[in-house]
DOLUMLO-725896 format. One record per residue (C-alpha): x negated, y, z negated; residue number from 1; chain; residue in one letter. Coordinates in pm, 1 decimal, decimal comma. Each point is the difference from the previous one (the first is absolute). Layout:
BEGIN
<kolza <X; Y; Z>; NUM; "A"; "A"> ...
This chain:
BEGIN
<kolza <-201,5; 563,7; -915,3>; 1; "A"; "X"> <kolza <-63,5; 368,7; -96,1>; 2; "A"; "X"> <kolza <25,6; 122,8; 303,9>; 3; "A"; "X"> <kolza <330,2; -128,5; 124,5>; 4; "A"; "X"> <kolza <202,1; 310,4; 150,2>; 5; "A"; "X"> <kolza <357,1; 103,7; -40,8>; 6; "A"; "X"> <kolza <254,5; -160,8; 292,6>; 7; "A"; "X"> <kolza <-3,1; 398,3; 123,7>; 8; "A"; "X"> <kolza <171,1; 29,8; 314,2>; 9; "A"; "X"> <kolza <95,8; 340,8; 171,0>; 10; "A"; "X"> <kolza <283,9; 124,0; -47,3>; 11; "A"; "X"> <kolza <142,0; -233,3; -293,7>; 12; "A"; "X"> <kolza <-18,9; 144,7; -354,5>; 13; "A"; "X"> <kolza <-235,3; -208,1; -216,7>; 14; "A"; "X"> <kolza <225,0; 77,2; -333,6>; 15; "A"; "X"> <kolza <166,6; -327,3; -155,5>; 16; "A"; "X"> <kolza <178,2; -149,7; 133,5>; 17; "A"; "X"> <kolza <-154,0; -105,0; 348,2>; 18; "A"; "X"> <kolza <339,9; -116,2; 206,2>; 19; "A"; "X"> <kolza <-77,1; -281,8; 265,7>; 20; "A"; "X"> <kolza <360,9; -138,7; 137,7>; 21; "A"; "X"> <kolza <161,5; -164,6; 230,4>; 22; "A"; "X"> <kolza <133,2; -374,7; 95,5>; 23; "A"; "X"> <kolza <-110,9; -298,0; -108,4>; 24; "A"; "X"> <kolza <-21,9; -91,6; 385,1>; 25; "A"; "X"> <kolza <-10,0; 150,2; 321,7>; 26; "A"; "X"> <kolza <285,1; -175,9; 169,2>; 27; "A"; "X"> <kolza <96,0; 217,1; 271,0>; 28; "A"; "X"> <kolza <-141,8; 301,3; 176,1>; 29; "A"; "X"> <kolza <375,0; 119,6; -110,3>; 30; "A"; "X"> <kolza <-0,5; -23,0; -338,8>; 31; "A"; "X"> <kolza <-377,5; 43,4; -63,3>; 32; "A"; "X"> <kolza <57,7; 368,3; 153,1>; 33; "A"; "X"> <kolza <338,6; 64,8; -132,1>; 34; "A"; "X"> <kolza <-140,6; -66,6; -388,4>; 35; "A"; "X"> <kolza <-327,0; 198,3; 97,1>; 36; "A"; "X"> <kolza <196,2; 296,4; 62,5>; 37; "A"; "X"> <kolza <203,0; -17,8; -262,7>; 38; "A"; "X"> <kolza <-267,0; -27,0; -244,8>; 39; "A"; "X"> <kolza <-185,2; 306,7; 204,2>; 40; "A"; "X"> <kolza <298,5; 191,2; -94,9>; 41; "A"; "X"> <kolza <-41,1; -56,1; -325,9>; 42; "A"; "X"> <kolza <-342,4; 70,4; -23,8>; 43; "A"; "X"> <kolza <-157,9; -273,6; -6,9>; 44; "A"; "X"> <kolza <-346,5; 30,4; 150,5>; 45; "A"; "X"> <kolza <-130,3; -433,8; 38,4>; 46; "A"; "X"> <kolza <177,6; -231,6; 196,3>; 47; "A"; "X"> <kolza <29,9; -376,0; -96,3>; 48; "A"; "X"> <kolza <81,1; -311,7; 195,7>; 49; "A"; "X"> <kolza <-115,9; -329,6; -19,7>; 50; "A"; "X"> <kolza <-101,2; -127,6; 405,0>; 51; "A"; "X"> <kolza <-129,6; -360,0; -159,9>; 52; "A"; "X"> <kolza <169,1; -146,9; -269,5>; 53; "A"; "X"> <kolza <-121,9; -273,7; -140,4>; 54; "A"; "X"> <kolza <326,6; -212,0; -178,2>; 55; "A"; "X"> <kolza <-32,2; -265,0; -283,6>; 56; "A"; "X"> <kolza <140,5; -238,4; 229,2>; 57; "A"; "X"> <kolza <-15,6; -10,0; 420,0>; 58; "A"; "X"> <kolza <359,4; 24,2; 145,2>; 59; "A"; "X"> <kolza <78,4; 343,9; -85,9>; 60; "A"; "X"> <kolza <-60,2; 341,3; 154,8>; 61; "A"; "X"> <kolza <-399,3; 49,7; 19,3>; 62; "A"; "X"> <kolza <-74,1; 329,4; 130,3>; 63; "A"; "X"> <kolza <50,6; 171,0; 356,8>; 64; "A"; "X"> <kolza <-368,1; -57,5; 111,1>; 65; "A"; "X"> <kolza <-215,7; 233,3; 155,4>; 66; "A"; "X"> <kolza <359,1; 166,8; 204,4>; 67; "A"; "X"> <kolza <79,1; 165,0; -349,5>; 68; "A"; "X"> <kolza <-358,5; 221,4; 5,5>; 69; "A"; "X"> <kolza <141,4; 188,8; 294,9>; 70; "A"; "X"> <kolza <281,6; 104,1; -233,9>; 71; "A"; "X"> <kolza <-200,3; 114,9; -231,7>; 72; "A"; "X"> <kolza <-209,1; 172,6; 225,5>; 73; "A"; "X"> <kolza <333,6; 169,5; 147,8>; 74; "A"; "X"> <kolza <82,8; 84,8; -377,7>; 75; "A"; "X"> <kolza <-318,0; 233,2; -66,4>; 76; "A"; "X"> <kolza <78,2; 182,2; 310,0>; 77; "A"; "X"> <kolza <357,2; 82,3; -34,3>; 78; "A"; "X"> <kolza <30,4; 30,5; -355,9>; 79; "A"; "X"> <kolza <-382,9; 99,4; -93,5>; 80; "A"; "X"> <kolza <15,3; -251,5; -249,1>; 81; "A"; "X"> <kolza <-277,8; -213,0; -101,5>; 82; "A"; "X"> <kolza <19,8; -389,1; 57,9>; 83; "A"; "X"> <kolza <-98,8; -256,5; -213,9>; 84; "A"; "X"> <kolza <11,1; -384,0; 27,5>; 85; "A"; "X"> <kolza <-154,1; -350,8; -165,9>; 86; "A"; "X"> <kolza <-265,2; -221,8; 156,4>; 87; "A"; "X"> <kolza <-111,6; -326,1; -65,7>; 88; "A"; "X"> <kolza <-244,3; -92,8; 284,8>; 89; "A"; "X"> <kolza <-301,1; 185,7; 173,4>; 90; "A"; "X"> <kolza <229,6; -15,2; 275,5>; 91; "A"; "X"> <kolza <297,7; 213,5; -160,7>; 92; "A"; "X"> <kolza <-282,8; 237,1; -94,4>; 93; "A"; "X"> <kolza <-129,5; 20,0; 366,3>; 94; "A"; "X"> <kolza <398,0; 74,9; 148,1>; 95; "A"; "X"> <kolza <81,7; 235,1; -281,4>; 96; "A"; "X"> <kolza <-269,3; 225,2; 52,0>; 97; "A"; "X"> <kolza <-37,6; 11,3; 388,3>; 98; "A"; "X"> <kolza <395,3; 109,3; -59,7>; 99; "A"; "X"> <kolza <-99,0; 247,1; -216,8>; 100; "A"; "X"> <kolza <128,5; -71,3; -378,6>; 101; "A"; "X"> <kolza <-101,2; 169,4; -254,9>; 102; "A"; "X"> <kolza <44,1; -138,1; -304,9>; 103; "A"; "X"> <kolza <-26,6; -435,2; -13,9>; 104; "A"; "X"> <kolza <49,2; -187,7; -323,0>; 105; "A"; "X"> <kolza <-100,3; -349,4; -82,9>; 106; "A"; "X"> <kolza <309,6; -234,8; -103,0>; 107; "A"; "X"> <kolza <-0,6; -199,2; -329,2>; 108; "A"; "X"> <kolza <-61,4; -345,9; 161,1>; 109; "A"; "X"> <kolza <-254,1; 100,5; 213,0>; 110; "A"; "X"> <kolza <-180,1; 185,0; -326,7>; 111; "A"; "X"> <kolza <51,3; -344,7; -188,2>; 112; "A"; "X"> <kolza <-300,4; -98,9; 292,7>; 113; "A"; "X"> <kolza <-318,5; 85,5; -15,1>; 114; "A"; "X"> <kolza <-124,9; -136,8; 375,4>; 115; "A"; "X"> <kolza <340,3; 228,6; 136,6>; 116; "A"; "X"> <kolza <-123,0; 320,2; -205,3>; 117; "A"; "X"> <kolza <-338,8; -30,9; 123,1>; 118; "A"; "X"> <kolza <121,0; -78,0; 380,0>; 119; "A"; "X"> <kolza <190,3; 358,8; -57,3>; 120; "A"; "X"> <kolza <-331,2; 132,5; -169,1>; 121; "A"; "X"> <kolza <-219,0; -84,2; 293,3>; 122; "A"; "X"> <kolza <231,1; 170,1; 249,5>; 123; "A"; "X"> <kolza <62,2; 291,6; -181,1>; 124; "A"; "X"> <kolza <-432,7; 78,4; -12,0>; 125; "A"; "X"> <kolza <-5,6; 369,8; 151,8>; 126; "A"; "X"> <kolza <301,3; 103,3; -45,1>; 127; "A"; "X"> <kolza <147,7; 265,1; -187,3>; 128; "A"; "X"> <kolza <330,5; -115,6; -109,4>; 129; "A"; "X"> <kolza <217,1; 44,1; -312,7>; 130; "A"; "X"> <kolza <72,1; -403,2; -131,6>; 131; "A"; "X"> <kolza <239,3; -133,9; -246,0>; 132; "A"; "X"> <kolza <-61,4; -295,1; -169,0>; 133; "A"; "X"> <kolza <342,0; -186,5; -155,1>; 134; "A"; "X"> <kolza <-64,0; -219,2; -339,8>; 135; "A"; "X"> <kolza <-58,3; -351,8; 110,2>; 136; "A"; "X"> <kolza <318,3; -242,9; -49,1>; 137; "A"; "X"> <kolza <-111,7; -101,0; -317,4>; 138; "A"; "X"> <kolza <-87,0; 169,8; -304,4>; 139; "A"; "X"> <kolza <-402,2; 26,2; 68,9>; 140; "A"; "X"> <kolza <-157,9; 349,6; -103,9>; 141; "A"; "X"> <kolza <-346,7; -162,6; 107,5>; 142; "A"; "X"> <kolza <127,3; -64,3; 335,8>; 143; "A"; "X"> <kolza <191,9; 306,5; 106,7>; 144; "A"; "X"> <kolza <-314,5; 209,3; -147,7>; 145; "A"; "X"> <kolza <-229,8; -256,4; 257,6>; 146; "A"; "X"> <kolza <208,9; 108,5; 267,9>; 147; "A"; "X"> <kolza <-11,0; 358,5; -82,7>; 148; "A"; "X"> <kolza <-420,8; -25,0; 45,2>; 149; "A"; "X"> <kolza <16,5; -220,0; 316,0>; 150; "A"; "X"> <kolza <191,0; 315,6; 137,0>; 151; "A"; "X"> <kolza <-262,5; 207,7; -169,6>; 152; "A"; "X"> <kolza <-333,1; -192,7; 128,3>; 153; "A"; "X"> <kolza <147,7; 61,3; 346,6>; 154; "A"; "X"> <kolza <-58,7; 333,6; -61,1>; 155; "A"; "X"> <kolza <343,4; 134,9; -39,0>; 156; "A"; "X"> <kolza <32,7; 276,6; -285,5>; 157; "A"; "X"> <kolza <378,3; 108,1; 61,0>; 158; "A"; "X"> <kolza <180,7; -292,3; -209,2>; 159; "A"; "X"> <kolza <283,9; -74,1; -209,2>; 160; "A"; "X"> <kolza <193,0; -276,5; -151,1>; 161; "A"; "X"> <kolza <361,5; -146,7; 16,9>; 162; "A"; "X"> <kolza <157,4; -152,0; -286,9>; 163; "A"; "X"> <kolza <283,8; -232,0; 75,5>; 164; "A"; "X"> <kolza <35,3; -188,3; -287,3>; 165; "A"; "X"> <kolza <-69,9; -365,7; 33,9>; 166; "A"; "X"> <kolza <169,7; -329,5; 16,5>; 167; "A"; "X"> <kolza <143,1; -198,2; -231,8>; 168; "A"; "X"> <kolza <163,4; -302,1; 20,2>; 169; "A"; "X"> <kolza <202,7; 58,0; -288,5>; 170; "A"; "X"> <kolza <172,5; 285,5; 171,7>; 171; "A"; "X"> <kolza <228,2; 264,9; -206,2>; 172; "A"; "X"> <kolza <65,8; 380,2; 83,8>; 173; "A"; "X"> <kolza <-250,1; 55,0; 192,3>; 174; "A"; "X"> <kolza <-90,1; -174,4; 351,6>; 175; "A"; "X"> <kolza <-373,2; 6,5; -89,9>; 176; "A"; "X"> <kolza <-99,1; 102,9; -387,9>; 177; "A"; "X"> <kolza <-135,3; 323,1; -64,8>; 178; "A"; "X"> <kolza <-265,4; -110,1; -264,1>; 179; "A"; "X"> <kolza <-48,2; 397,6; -20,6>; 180; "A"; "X"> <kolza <-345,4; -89,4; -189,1>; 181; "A"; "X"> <kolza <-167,0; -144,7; 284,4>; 182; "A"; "X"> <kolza <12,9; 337,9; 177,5>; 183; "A"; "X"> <kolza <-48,8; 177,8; -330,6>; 184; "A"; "X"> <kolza <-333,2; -222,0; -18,5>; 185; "A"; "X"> <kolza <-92,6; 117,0; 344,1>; 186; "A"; "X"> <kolza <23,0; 380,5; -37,6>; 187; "A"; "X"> <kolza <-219,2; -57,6; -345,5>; 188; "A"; "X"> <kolza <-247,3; -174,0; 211,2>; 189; "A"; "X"> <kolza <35,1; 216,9; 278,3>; 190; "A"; "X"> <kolza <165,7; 348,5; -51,1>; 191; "A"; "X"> <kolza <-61,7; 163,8; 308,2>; 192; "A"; "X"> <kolza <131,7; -264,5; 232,1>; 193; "A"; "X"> <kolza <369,6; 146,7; 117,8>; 194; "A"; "X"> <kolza <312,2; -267,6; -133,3>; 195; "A"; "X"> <kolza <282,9; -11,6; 202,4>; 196; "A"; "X"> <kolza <315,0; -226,3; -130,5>; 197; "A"; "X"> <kolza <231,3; -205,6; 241,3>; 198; "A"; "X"> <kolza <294,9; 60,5; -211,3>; 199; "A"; "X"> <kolza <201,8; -236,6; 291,7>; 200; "A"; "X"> <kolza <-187,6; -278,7; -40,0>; 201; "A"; "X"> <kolza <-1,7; -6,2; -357,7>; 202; "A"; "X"> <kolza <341,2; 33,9; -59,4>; 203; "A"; "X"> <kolza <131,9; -184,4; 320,8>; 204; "A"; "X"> <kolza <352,7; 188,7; -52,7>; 205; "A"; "X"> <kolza <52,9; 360,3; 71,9>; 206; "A"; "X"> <kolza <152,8; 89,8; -219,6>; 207; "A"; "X"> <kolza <-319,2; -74,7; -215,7>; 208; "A"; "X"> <kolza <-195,3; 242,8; 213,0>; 209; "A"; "X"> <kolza <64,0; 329,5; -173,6>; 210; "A"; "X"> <kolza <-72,7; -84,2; -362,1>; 211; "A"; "X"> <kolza <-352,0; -187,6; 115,0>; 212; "A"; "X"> <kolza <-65,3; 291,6; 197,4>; 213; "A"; "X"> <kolza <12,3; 221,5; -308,2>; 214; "A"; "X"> <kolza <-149,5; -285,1; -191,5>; 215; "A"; "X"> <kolza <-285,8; 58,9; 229,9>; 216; "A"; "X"> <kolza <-23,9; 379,6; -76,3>; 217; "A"; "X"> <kolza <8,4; -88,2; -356,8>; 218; "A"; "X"> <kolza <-313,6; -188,6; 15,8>; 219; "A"; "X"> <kolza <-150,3; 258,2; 203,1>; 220; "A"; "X"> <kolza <-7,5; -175,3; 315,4>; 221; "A"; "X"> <kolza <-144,7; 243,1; 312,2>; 222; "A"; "X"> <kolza <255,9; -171,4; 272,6>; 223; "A"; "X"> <kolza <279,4; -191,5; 85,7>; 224; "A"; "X"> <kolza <78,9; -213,6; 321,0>; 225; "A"; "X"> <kolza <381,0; -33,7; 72,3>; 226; "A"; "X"> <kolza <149,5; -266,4; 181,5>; 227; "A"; "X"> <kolza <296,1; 257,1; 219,6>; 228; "A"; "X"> <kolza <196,4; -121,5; 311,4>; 229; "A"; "X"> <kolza <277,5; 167,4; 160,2>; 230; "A"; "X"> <kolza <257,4; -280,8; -45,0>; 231; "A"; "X"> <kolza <-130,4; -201,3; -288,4>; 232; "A"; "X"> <kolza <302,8; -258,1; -19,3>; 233; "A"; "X"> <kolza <-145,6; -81,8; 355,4>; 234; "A"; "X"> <kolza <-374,6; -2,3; -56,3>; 235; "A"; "X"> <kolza <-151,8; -342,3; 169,5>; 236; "A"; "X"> <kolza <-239,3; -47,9; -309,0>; 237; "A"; "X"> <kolza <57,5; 90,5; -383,3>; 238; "A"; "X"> <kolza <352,9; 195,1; 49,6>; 239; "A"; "X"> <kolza <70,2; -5,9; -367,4>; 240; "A"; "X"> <kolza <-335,4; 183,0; -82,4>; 241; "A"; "X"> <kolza <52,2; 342,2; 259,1>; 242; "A"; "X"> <kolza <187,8; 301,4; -52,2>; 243; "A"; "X"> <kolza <108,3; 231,9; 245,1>; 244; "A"; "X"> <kolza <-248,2; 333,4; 75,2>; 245; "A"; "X"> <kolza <319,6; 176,5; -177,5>; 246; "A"; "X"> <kolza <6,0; -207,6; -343,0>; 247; "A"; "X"> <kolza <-367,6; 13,5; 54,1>; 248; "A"; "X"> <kolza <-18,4; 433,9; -27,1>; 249; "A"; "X"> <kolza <251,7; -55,6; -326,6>; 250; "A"; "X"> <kolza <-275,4; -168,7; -161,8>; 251; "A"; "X"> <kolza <-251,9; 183,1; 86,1>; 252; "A"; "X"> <kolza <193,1; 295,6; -101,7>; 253; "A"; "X"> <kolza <122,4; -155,6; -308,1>; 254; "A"; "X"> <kolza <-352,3; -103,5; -139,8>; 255; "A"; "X"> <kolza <-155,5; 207,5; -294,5>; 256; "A"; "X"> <kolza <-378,7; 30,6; 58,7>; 257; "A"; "X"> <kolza <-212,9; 73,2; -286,6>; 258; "A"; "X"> <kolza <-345,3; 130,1; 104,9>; 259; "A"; "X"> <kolza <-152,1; 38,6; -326,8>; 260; "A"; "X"> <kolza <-299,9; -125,9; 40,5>; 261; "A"; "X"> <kolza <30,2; -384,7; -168,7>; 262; "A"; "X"> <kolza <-321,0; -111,9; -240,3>; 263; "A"; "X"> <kolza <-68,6; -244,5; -242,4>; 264; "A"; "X"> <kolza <118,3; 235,8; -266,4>; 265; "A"; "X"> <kolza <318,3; 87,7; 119,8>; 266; "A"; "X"> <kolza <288,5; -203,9; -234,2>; 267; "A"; "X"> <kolza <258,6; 33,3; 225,3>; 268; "A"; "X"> <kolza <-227,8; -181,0; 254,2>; 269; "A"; "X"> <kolza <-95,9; -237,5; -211,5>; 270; "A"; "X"> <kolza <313,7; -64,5; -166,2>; 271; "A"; "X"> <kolza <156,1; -113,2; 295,8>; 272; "A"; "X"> <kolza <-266,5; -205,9; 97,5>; 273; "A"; "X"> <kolza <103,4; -193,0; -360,8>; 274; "A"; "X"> <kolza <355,1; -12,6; 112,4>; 275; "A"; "X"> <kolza <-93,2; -149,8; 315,8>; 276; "A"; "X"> <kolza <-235,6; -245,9; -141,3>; 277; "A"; "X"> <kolza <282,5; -96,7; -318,5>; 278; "A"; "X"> <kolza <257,5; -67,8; 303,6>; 279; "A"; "X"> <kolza <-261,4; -263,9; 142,0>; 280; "A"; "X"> <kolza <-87,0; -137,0; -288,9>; 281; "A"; "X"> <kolza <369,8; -43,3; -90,0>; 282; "A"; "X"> <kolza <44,5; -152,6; 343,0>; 283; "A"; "X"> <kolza <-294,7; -268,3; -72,8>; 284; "A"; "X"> <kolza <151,5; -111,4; -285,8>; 285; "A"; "X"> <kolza <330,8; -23,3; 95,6>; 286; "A"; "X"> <kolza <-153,3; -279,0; 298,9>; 287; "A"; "X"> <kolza <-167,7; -161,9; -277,4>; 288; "A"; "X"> <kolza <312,2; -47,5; -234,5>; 289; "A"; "X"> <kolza <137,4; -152,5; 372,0>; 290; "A"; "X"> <kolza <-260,1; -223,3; -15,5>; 291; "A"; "X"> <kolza <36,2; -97,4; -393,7>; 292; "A"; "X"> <kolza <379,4; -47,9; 84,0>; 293; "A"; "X"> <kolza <-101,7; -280,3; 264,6>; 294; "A"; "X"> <kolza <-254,1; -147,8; -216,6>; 295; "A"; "X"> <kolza <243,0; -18,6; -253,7>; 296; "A"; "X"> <kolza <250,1; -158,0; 281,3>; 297; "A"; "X"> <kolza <-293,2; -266,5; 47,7>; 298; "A"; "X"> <kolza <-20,6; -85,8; -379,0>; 299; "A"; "X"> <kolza <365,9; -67,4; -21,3>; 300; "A"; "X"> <kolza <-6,1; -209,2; 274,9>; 301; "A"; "X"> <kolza <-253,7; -243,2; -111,3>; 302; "A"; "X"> <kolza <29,5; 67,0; -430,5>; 303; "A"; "X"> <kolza <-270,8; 173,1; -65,6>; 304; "A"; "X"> <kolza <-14,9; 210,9; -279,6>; 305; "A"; "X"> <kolza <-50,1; 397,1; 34,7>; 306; "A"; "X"> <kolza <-313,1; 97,8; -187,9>; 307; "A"; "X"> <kolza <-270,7; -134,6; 145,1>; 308; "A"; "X"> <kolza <-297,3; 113,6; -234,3>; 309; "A"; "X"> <kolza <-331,3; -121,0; 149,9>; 310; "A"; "X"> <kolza <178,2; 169,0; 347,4>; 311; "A"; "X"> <kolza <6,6; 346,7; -222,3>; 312; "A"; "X"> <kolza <-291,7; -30,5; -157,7>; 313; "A"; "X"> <kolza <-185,2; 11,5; 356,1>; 314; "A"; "X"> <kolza <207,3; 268,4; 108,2>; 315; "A"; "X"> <kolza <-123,5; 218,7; -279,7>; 316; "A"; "X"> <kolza <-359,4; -115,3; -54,2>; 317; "A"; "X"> <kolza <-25,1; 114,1; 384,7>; 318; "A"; "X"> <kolza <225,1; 287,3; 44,4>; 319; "A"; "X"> <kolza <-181,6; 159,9; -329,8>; 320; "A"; "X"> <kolza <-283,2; -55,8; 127,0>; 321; "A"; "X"> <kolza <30,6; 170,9; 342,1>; 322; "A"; "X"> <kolza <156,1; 281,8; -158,6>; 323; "A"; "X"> <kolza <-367,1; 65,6; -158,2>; 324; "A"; "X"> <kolza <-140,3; -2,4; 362,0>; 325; "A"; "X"> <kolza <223,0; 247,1; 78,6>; 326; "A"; "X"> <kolza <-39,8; 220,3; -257,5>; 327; "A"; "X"> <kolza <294,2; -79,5; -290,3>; 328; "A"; "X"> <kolza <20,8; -102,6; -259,7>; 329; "A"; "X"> <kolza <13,8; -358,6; -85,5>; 330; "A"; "X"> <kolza <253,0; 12,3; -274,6>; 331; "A"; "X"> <kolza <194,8; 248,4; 199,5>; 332; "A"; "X"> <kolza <22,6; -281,7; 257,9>; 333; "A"; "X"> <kolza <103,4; -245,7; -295,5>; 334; "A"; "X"> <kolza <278,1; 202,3; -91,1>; 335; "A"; "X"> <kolza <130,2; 34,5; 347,1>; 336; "A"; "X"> <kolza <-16,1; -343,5; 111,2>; 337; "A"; "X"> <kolza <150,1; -87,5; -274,2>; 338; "A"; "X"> <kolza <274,8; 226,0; 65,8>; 339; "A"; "X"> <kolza <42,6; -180,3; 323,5>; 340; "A"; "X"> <kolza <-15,5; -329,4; -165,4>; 341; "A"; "X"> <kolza <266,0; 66,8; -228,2>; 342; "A"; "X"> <kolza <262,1; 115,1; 346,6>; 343; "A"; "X"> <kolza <-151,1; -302,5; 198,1>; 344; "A"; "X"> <kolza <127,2; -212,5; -309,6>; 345; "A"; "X"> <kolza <319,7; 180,4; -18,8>; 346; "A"; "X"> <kolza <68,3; -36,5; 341,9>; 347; "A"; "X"> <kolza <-60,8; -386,8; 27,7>; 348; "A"; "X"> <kolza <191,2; -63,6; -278,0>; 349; "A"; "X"> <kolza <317,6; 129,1; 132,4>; 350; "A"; "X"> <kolza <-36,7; -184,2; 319,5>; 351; "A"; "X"> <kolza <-34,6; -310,2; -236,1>; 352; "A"; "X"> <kolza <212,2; 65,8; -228,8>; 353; "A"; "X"> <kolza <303,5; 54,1; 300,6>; 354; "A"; "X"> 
């Protein structure tokens, strides 16, 4: 994919960070205008709004419909804004372009589906469009790169990538995990494909916006796409996820962009790539010493003593030797599962011991 080209459109400086903003639905012809200019005013050059939204469960609010393109459409010419919305089906390809949008993007569920991508693929042949392909649900690097080269065998060169974070059903902080090394992974594998971040749907609270937007600058992301409504405490999908265009300018204003160019020799770079990875591997274990704690719960329960040696024995014989496959050490492994070992112990033996 060498010859991927930059999302360039007129008029909108190329420099990090890329702004794309606006609601997470257009709801009215009222409020999708209202937000638009407000945004315009602050200089914000891409439009956002989701016409077809496809929810986790049927009941709620699921998109406008083909009514909301005219919006848009009424957008670019008042406000000389670009517009930019998500498609599923050949369909929502077919409306948004005779209604003249400029920028589509491909949602995480439908990435997560081959057949959907390559419905989107075959109706996009012959045209010259920028596309943005969201990380599947799940954490799948294979997949979201397959999705990225359906778009690309269709003949489409100006493309990018969303990352969302993904879900987890062990939910903390975040409304979908970061797992900051998938992307990582993907620029390494391919560097000139544009990343934007979707710092709303990560964090799923705004007030986790601003510190995942710079989070995104950090790691050198090219982009961002903002969730922004005009009266978020209103919003008929994801209210706690939007800012206002105002809070939205504060951010932008308030982020510190480093354009030193990032490589694989830059510490700084790389040392926060560590931190990042520590804080993950921190929050693995701590799952797994949830998991020891129940086992432990389960031994109590029936009298069954902690240490269960032929149990550990398997766990190391195999964990060592994967570690070799993936090039460590086997007596590094030793040491660390050990390690583990030792806390699982600890832990079931106060839950026995209560």
């Amino acid at each position: 994919m060498k010859d991927l080209q930059p999302i360039q459109l007129p008029g909108v400086d190329n420099k990090r960070p890329i702004i794309i903003a606006g609601p997470c639905s257009a709801e009215t012809e009222d409020q999708v205008m209202t937000t638009a200019r407000q945004l315009a005013e602050h200089g914000v050059k891409i439009f956002r709004a989701g016409i077809w939204k496809p929810r986790t469960k049927p009941g709620g609010f699921e998109g406008i419909g083909v009514e909301g393109l005219s919006w848009l459409k009424r957008v670019k010419e008042e406000t000389g804004m670009y517009t930019a919305t998500e498609v599923a089906t050949e369909r929502h390809v077919f409306e948004a372009l005779k209604h003249g949008i400029d920028i589509l993007w491909i949602g995480a569920r439908t990435t997560a589906n081959p057949f959907a991508v390559q419905e989107i693929a075959n109706a996009l042949k012959g045209v010259d469009i920028p596309v943005l392909i969201k990380n599947p649900v799940n954490p799948d690097l294979e997949l979201w790169i397959g999705a990225v080269e359906r778009i690309y065998n269709a003949g489409l060169r100006r493309l990018a990538v969303i990352h969302r974070g993904f879900s987890s059903y062990d939910k903390q902080l975040y409304r979908n995990m970061p797992q900051w090394h998938i992307p990582i992974e993907l620029r390494r594998r391919l560097p000139q494909l544009p990343i934007f971040c979707d710092p709303s749907h990560i964090g799923g609270k705004r007030e986790l916006v601003a510190p995942l937007c710079q989070q995104a600058m950090d790691m050198g992301f090219d982009g961002l796409i903002v969730e922004s409504h005009c009266d978020p405490d209103c919003a008929w999908s994801d209210k706690n996820q939007q800012v206002t265009p105002d809070a939205l300018d504060y951010i932008l204003n308030m982020l510190v962009i480093r354009e030193t160019t990032q490589t694989t020799e830059n510490l700084s770079e790389l040392r926060h790539q560590i931190d990042q990875l520590d804080n993950q591997l921190l929050e693995l274990l701590a799952k797994r010493m949830r998991v020891s704690r129940e086992i432990g719960q389960y031994k109590k329960e029936h009298s069954m003593p902690v240490l269960q040696a032929s149990r550990y024995d398997e766990i190391l014989q195999k964990r060592m030797a994967q570690a070799v496959e993936l090039d460590m050490g086997a007596e590094f492994m030793k040491e660390v599962m050990q390690a583990i070992h030792e806390e699982s112990v600890h832990q079931q033996m106060e839950i026995i011991n209560r």
